[in-house]
C-alpha positions, 0 to 999 in steps of 0.5 A: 217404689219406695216413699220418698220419705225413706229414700230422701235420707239416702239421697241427701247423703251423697247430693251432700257432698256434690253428687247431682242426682239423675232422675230421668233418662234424658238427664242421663243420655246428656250427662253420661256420654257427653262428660270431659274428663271423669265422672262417677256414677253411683246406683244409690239403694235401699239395700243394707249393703248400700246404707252401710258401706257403699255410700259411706265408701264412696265419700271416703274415696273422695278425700285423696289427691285424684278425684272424678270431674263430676259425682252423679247418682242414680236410685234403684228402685226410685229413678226407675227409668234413669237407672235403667237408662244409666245401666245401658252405659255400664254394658257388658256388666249386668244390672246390679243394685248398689254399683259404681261406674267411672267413666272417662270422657264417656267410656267405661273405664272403671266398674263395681258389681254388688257382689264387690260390694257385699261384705267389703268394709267402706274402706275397701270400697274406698281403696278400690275407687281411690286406685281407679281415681289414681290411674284414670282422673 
């Protein structure tokens, strides 16, 4: 576990701009499967990768024309037990912290691993999610 003074930062960035953060498997199993329309879920990390591209691409990937209905979160390494309830949702992929899950109207549709994350720009991971958003919100 990492102390909440180190992660609160992290959170704050993506419950800024309307994610609802998850902390528990119940709030899971009622979010996830039973949400109409599209839903982005975020696994928010400590690790670099995470601090210096995925959050900052992910809140790029917002300012198109097509967006997901409702923006949840949950932190690896801190919501132990709702990130491993979310993770259940993103089977057949394996875990993997930070990643990024669209679902629409409770099916996995849409999917980023870590390694497509590493090494992209904010940009590029914004792309990604914005052609996702185009074809299934």
């Amino acid at each position: 576990m990492y102390p909440a003074e180190l992660v609160q930062p992290m959170k704050d960035d993506l419950t800024n701009v309307g994610f609802k953060q998850m902390t528990s498997a119940a709030e899971v199993d009622q979010t996830v499967p039973n949400a109409k329309g599209t839903m982005l879920v975020v696994v928010n990390s400590v690790c670099g990768c995470a601090a210096g591209n995925m959050r900052p691409g992910v809140k790029l990937s917002l300012k198109g024309d097509k967006v997901p209905s409702h923006l949840t979160t949950v932190f690896a390494g801190v919501d132990a037990e709702a990130t491993a309830q979310a993770r259940n949702y993103f089977l057949p992929y394996p875990p993997s912290s930070p990643s990024i899950a669209l679902f629409k109207d409770g099916k996995l549709v849409h999917f980023l691993e870590r390694h497509h994350i590493e090494g992209g720009t904010a940009q590029m991971i914004a792309e990604n999610l914005m052609e996702a958003y185009n074809e299934f919100c």
